[in-house]
PyMOL CGO cylinders between C-alpha atoms (Angstrom):
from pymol import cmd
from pymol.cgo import CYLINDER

trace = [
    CYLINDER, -35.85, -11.09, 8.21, -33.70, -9.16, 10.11, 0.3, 1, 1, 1, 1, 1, 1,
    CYLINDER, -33.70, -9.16, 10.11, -30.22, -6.94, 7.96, 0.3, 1, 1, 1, 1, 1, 1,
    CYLINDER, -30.22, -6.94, 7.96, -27.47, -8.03, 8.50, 0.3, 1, 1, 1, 1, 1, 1,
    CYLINDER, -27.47, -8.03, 8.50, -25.05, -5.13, 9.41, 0.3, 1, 1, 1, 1, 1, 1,
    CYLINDER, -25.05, -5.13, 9.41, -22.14, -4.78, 6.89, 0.3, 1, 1, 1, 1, 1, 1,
    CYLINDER, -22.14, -4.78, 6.89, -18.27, -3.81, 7.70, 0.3, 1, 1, 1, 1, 1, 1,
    CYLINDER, -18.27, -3.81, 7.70, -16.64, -1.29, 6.10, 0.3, 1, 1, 1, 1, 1, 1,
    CYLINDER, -16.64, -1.29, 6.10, -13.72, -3.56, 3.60, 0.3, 1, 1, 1, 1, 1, 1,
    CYLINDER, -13.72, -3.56, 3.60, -11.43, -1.42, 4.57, 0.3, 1, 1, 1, 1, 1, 1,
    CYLINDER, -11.43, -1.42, 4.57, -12.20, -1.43, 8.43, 0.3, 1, 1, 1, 1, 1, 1,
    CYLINDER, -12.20, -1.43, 8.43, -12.12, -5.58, 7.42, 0.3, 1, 1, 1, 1, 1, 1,
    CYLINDER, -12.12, -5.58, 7.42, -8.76, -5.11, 6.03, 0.3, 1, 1, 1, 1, 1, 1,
    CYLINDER, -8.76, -5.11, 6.03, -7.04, -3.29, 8.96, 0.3, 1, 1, 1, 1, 1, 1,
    CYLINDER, -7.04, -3.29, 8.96, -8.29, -5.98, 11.00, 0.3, 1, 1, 1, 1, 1, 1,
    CYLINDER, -8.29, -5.98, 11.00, -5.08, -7.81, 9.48, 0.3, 1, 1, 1, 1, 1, 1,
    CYLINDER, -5.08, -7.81, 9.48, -2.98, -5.75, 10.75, 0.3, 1, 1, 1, 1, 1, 1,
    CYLINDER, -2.98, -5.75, 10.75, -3.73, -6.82, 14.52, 0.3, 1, 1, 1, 1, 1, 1,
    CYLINDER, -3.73, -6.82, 14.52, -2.03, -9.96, 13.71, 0.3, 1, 1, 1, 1, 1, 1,
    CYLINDER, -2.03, -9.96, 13.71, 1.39, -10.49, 15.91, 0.3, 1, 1, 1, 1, 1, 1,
    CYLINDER, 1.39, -10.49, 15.91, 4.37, -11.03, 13.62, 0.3, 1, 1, 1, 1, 1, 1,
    CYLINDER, 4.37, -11.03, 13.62, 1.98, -12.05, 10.14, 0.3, 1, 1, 1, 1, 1, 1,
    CYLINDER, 1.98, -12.05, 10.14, 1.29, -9.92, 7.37, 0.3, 1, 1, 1, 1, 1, 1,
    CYLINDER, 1.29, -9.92, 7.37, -1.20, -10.61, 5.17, 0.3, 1, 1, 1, 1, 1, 1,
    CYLINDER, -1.20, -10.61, 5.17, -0.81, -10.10, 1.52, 0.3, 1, 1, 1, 1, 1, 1,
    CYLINDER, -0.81, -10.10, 1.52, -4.08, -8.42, 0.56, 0.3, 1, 1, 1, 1, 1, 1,
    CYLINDER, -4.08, -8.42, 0.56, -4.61, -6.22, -2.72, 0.3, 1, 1, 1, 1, 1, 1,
    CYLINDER, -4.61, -6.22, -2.72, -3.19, -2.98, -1.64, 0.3, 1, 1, 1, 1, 1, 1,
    CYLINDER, -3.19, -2.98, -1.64, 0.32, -5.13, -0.81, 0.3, 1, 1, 1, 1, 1, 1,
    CYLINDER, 0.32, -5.13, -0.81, 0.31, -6.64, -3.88, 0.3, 1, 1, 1, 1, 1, 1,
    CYLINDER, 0.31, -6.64, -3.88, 0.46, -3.29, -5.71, 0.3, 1, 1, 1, 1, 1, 1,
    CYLINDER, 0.46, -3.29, -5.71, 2.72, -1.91, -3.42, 0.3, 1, 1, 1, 1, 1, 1,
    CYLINDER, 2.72, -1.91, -3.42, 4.93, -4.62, -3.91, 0.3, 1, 1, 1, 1, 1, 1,
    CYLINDER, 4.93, -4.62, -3.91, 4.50, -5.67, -7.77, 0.3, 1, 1, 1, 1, 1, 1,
    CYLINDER, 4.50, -5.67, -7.77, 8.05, -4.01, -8.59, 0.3, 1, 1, 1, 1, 1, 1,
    CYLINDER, 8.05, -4.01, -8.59, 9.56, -6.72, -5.82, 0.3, 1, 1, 1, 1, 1, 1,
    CYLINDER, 9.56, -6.72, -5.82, 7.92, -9.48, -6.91, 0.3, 1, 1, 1, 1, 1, 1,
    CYLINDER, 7.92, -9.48, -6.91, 8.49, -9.40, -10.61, 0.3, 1, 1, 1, 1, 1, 1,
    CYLINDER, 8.49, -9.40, -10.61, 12.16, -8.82, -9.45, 0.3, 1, 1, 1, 1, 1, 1,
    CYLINDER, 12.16, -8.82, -9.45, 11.90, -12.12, -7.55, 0.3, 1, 1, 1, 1, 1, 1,
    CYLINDER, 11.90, -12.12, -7.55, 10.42, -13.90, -10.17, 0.3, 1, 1, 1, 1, 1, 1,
    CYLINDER, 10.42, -13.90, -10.17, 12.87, -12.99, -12.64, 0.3, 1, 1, 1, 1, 1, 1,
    CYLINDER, 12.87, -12.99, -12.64, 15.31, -15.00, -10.87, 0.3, 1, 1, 1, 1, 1, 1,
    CYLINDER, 15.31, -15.00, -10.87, 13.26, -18.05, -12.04, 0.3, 1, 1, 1, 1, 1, 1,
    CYLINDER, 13.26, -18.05, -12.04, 15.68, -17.75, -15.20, 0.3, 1, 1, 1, 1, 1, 1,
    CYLINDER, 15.68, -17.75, -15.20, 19.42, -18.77, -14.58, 0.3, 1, 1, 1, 1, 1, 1,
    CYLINDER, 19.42, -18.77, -14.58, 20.67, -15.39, -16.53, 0.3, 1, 1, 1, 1, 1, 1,
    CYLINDER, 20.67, -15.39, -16.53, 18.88, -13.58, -14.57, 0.3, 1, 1, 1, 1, 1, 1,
    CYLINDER, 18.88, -13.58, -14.57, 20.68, -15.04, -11.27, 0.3, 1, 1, 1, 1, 1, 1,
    CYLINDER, 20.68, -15.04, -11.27, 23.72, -14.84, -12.80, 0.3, 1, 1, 1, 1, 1, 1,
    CYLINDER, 23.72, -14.84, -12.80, 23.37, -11.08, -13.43, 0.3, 1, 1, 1, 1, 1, 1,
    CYLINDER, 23.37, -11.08, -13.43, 22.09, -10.36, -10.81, 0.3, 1, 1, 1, 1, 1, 1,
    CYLINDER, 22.09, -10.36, -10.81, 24.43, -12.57, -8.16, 0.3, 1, 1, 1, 1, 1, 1,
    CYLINDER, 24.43, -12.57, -8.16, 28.03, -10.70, -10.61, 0.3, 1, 1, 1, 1, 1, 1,
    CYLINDER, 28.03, -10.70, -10.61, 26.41, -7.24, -9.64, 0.3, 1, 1, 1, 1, 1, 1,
    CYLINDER, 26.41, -7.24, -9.64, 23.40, -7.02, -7.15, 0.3, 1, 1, 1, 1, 1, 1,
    CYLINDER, 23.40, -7.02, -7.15, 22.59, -3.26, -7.17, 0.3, 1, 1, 1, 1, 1, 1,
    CYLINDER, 22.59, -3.26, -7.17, 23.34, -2.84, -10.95, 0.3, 1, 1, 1, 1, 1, 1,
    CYLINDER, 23.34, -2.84, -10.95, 20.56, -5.48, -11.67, 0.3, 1, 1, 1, 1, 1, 1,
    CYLINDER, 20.56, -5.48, -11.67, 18.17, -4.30, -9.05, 0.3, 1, 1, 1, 1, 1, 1,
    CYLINDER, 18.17, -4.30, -9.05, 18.72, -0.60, -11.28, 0.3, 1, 1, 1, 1, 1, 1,
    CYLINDER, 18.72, -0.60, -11.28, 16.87, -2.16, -14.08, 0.3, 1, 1, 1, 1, 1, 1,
    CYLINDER, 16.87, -2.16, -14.08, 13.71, -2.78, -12.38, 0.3, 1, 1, 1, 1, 1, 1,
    CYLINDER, 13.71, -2.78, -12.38, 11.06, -0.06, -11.15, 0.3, 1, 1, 1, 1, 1, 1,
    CYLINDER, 11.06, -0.06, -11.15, 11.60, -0.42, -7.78, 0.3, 1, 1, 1, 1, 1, 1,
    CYLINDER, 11.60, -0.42, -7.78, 12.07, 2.36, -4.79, 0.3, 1, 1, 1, 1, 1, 1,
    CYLINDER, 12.07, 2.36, -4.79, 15.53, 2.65, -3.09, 0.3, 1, 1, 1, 1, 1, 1,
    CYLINDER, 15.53, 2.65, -3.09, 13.89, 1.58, 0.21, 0.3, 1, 1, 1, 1, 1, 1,
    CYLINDER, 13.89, 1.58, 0.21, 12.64, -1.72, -1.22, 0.3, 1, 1, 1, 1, 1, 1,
    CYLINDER, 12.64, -1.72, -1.22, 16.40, -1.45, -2.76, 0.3, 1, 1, 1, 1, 1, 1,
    CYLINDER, 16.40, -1.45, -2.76, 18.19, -1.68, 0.25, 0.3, 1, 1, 1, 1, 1, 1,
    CYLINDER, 18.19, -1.68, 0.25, 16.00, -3.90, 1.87, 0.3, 1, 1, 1, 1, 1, 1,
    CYLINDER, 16.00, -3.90, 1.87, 16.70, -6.33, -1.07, 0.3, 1, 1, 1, 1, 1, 1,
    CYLINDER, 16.70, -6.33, -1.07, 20.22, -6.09, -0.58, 0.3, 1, 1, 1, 1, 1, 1,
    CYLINDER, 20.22, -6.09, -0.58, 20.42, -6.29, 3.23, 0.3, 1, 1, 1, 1, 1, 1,
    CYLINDER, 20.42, -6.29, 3.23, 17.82, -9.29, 2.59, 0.3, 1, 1, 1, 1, 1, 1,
    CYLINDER, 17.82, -9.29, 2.59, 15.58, -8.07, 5.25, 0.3, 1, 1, 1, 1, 1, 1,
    CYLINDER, 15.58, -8.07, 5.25, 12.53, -9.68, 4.39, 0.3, 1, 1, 1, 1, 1, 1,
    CYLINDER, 12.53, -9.68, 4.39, 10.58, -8.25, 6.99, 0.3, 1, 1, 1, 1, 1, 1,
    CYLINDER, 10.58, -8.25, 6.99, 11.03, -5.16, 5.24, 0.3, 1, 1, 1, 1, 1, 1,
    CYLINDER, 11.03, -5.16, 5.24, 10.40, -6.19, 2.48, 0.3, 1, 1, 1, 1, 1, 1,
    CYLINDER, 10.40, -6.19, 2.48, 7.03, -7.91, 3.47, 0.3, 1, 1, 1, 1, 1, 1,
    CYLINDER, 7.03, -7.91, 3.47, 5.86, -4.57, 4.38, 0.3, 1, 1, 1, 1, 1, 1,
    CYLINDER, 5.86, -4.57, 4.38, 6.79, -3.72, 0.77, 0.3, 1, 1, 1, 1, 1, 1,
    CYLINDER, 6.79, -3.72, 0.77, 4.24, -5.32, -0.73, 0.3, 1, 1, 1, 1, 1, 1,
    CYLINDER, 4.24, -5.32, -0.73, 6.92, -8.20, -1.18, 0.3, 1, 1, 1, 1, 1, 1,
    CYLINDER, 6.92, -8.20, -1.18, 5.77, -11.95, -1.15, 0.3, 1, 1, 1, 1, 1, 1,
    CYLINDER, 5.77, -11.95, -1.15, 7.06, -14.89, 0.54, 0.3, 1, 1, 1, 1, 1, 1,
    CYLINDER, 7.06, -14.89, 0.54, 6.74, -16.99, -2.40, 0.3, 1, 1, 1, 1, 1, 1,
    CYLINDER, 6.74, -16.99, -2.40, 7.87, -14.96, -4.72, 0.3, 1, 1, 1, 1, 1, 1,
    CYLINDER, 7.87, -14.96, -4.72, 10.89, -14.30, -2.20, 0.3, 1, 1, 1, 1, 1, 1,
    CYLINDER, 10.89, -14.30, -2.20, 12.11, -17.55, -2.57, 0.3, 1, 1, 1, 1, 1, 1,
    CYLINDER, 12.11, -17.55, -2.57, 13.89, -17.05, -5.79, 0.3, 1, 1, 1, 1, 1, 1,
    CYLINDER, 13.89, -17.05, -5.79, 15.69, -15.03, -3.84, 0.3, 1, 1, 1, 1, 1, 1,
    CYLINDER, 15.69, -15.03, -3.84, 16.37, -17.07, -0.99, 0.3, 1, 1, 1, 1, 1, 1,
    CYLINDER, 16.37, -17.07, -0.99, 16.79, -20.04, -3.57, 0.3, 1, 1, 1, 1, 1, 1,
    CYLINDER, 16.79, -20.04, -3.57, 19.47, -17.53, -5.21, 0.3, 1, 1, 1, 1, 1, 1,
    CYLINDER, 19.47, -17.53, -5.21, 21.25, -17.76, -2.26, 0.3, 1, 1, 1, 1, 1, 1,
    CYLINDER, 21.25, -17.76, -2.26, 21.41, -20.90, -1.61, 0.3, 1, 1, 1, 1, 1, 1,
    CYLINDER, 21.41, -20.90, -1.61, 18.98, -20.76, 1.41, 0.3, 1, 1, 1, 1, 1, 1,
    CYLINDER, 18.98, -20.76, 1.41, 16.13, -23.41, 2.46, 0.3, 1, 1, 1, 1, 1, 1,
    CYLINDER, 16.13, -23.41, 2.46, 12.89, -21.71, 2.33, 0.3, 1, 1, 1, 1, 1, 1,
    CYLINDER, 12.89, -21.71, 2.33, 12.37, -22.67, 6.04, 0.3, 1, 1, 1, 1, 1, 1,
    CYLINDER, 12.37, -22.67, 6.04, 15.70, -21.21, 7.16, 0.3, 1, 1, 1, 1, 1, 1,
    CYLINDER, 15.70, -21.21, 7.16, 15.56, -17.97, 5.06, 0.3, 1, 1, 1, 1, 1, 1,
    CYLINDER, 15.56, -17.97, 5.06, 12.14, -17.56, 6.95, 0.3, 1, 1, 1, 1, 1, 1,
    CYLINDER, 12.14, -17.56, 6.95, 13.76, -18.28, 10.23, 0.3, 1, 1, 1, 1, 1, 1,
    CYLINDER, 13.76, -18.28, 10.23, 15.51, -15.01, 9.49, 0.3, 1, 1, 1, 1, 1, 1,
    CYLINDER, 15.51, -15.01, 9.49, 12.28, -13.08, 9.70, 0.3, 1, 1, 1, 1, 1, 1,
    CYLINDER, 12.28, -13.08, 9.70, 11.89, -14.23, 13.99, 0.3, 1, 1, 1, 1, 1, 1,
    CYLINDER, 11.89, -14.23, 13.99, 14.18, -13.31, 16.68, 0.3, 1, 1, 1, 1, 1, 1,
    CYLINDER, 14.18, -13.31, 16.68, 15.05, -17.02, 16.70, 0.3, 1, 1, 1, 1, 1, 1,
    CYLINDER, 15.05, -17.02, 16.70, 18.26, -18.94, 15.25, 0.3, 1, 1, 1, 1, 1, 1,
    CYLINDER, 18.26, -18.94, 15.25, 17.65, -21.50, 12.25, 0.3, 1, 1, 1, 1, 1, 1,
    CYLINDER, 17.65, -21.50, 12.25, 17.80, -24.41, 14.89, 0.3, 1, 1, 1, 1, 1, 1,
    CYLINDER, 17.80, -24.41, 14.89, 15.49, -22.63, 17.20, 0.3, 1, 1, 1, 1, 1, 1,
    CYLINDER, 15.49, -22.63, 17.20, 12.57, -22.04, 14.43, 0.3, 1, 1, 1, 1, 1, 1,
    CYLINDER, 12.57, -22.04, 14.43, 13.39, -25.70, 13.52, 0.3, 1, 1, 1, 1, 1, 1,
    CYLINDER, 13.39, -25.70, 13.52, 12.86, -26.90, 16.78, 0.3, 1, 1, 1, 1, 1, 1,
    CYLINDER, 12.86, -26.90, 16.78, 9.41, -24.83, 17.18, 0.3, 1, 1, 1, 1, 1, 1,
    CYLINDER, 9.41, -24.83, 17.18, 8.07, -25.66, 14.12, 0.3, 1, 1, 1, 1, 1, 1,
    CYLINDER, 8.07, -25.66, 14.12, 9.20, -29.51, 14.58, 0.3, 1, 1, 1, 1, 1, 1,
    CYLINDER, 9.20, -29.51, 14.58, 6.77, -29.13, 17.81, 0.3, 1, 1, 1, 1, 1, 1,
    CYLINDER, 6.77, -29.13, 17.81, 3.90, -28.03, 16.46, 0.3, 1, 1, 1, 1, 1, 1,
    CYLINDER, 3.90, -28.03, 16.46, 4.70, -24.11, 15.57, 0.3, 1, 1, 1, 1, 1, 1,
    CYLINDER, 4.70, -24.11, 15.57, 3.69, -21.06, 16.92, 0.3, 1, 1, 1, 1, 1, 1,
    CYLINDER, 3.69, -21.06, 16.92, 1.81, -21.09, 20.39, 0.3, 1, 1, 1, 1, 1, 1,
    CYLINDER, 1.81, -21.09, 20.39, -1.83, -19.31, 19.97, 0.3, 1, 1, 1, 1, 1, 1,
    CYLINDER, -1.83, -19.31, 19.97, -1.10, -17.46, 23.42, 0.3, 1, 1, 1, 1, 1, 1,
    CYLINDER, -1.10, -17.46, 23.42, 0.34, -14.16, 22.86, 0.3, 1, 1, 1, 1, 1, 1,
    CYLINDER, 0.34, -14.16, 22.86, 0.28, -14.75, 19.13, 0.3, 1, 1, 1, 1, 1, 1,
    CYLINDER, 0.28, -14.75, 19.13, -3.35, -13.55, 18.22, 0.3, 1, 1, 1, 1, 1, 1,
    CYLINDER, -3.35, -13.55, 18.22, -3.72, -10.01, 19.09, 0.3, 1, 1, 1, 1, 1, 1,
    CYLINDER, -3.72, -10.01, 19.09, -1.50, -6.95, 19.03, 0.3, 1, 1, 1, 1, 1, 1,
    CYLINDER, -1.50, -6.95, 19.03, -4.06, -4.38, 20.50, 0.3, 1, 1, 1, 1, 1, 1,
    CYLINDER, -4.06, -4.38, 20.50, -5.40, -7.14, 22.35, 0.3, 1, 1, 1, 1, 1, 1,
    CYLINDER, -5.40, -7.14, 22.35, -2.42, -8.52, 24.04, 0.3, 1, 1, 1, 1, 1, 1,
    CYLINDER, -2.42, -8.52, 24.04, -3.51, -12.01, 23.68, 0.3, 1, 1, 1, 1, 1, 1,
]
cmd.load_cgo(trace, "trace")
């Protein structure tokens, strides 16, 4: 019987990273990002969003989180805060917060308008071509 060879989980992991416009939320983002995410989910409770919607940054103080991830929260760039350690479904509060569909708060995160990430997702999403390899170009 022939060995298999094994990959290195960390050679794996960075294997992720190839992947045009995704991030995947793997171990090392969710600790990077646990600070975020409990922020997020603390908007589960409507004193929380009221708080937090009469003084943004003075709520956002409480919570252990850097002043990058700070600003990113109140800028809402989610992209940003994706490379956090942030996560997309713990987002949502936020986006919910705002009054935001989940699929056009995501729309923000392309370099397409709300109907134009409607419309591509409406015909079938994302085209494989282009889409499947940063290093790769394919």
């Amino acid at each position: 019987m022939s060995e298999k060879p094994t990959q290195n989980i960390h050679e794996y992991l960075a294997e992720f990273e190839d992947i045009p416009g995704t991030r995947v939320y793997t171990a090392a983002r969710a600790r990077k990002g646990y600070w975020i995410n409990q922020f997020a989910m603390s908007l589960m409770k409507p004193e929380n969003r009221e708080r937090f919607k009469a003084n943004e940054r003075a709520y956002l103080d409480e919570w252990k989180i850097s002043e990058e991830a700070k600003e990113a929260l109140l800028a809402r760039d989610y992209n940003r805060l994706l490379d956090l350690g942030g996560n997309v479904y713990f987002l949502s509060k936020l986006f919910s917060s705002d009054g935001l569909p989940f699929a056009e708060a995501v729309s923000t995160m392309t370099d397409m308008t709300w109907p134009e990430y409607r419309q591509m997702m409406l015909d079938g999403g994302r085209k494989p071509e282009g889409n499947r390899s940063i290093k790769g170009g394919y």
